[in-house]
C-alpha positions, -999 to +999 in steps of 0.1 A: -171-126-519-191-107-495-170-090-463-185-084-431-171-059-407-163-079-372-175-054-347-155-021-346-124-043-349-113-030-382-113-072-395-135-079-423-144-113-431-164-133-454-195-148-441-182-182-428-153-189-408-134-229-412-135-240-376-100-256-368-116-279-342-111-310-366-069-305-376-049-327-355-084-349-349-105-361-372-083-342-405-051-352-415-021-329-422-027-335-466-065-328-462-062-298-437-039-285-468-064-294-491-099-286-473-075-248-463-069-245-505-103-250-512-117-222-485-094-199-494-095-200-530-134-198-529-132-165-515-134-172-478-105-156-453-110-163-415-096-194-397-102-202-364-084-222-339-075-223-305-041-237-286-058-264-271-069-282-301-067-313-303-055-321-268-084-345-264-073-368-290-049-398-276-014-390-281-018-353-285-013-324-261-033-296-276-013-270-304-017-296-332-042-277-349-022-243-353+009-267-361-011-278-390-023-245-398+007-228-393+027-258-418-001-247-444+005-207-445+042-212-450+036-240-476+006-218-497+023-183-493-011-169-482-008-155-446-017-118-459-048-138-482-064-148-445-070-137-409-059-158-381-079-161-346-069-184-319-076-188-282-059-188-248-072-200-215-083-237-220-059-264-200-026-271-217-016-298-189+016-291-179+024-257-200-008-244-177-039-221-181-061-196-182-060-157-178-030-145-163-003-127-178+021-151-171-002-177-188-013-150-215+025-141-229+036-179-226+009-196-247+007-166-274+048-171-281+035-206-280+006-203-307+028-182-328+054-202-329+034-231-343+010-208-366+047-197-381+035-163-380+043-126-363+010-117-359-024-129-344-048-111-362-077-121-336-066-135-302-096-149-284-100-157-246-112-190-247-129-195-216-135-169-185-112-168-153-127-158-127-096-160-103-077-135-123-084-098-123-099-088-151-073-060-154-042-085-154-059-098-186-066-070-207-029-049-196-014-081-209-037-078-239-025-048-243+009-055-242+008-078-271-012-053-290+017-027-284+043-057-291+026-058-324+020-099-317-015-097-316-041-071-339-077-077-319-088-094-289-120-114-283-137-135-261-158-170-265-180-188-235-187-154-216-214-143-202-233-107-207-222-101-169-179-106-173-185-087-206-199-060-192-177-056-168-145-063-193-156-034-217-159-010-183-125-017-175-111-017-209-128+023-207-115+033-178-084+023-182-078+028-217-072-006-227-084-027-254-113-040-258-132-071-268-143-064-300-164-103-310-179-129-285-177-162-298-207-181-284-228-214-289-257-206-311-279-224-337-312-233-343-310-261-321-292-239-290-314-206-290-324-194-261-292-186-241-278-164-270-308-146-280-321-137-248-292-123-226-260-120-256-274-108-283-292-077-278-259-068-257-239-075-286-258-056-313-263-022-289-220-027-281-211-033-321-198-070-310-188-089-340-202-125-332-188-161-345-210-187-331-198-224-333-215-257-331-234-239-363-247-271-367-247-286-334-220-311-339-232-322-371-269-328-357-285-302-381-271-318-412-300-348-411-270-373-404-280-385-373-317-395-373-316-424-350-294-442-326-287-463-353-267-435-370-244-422-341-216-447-355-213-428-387-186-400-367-164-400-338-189-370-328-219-390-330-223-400-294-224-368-284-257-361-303-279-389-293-289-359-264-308-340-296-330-371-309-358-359-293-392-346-298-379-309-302-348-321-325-371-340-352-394-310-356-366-288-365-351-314-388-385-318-404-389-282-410-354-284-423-359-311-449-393-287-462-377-259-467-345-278-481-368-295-503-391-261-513-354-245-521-337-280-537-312-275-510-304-296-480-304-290-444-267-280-442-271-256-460-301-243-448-292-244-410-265-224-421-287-200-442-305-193-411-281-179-391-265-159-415-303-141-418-299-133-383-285-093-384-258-096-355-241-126-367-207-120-388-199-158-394-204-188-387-179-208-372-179-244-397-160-275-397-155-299-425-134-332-429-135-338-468-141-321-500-179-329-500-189-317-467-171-288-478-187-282-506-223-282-491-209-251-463-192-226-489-227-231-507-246-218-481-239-178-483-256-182-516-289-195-502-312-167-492-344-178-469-375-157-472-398-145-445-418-178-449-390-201-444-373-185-417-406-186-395-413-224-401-375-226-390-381-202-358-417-217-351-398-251-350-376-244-329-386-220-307 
């Protein structure tokens, strides 16, 4: 399996990373066990997470994602087989949030106490706080580097403005720095990414993990019509993308799908693994089949044709 180097981190990964959004949701404990087997012993090695999964569901209050995840790496015997990134800053009710150290050094004892393991290989700030200095953040960073709990840090949701200014501090004051953004990006969401982050990203040697690959399961050809947002608890949330703009790009997705006997999972996916500054995408599956169609996708290559009916489309 192919490795990509995550920034100047030191990580390598393979080209997609299982998105831990759905353990604790929509996944059960028995199929998180089964969908992790299958990732892992296809070759793939980065799971991502975040404490505050799935706090949204009723009845949970977030960490039931890295419980799960955790329950697997003790039960499989693989934590040195796979690299673990979480995140830190989202609202954990009570047990608080955001960037300060005091948050910082509670939630990571938290998240590595439920992951079952000594080390965080990437620990990610999950959203930007503005109402903490930017130094607070990154000395506690640093702590837990020096503490040995935590091997790179990143950042997911910030802007090209607070990164900027977070790899200036981390040089001036010797401290670690972010070494991959995490940001929304696919073909549907374009713009934001590829105008301001990206070029920023490539000249600084970010890694980058986009999720929402495929906009909440919008670029798979699921959801057509309003008549097919039942099909998934996420489906209300992509009636916003039956528009004029979303049927082009799923048309141009079902030629090339049908020009490569391939689908538009795959495809979608294909796409942004052409793009030079991504390392993986971020992907989310909640059976055996849906997994299936995402570890195929590294193996589908799109020429210069396709990828410009894709662009054109969704420009």
């Amino acid at each position: 399996m192919e490795r990509r180097a995550l920034g100047n981190s030191g990580l390598s990964m393979a080209p997609l990373m299982f998105g831990g959004n759905v353990f604790g949701w929509t996944v059960d404990e028995p199929m998180a066990f089964r969908l992790l087997d299958t990732f892992v012993g296809e070759g793939f090695n980065a799971i991502d997470t975040a404490d505050v999964y799935s706090n949204w569901k009723e009845g949970n209050s977030g960490g039931e994602s890295e419980a799960q995840i955790g329950k697997w790496l003790k039960r499989s015997g693989k934590r040195d087989q796979v690299l673990i990134a979480t995140k830190v800053g989202h609202t954990m009710g009570k047990d608080g949030m955001g960037l300060s150290r005091e948050h910082i050094f509670r939630a990571v004892d938290a998240s590595l106490g439920r992951l079952r393991t000594d080390c965080i290989d990437l620990y990610q700030s999950h959203v930007d706080d503005p109402t903490i200095p930017m130094e607070e953040t990154l000395n506690a960073y640093s702590e837990l580097v020096k503490q040995g709990k935590v091997r790179v840090i990143g950042a997911s949701n910030f802007t090209r403005e607070r990164l900027s200014e977070a790899i200036r501090i981390s040089a001036e004051l010797g401290l670690p720095r972010y070494e991959s953004l995490q940001p929304l990006y696919n073909l549907y969401d374009r713009a934001h990414y590829e105008g301001e982050l990206e070029p920023f990203c490539s000249e600084r040697h970010f890694g980058v993990i986009p999720y929402s690959s495929l906009r909440s399961g919008f670029l798979t050809g699921k959801y057509r019509s309003e008549a097919d947002l039942s099909k998934s608890a996420r489906g209300q949330g992509v009636k916003k993308f039956l528009n004029e703009r979303g049927f082009q790009i799923l048309a141009a997705l079902d030629h090339v799908s049908e020009q490569l006997d391939s689908n538009p999972t795959r495809v979608a996916l294909a796409w942004l693994l052409a793009r030079p500054s991504i390392t993986a995408p971020i992907v989310s599956a909640t059976d055996p089949k849906q997994l299936a169609d995402l570890l195929a996708a590294p193996f589908l290559k799109l020429d210069a044709v396709h990828l410009k009916m894709l662009n054109d489309a969704s420009a």
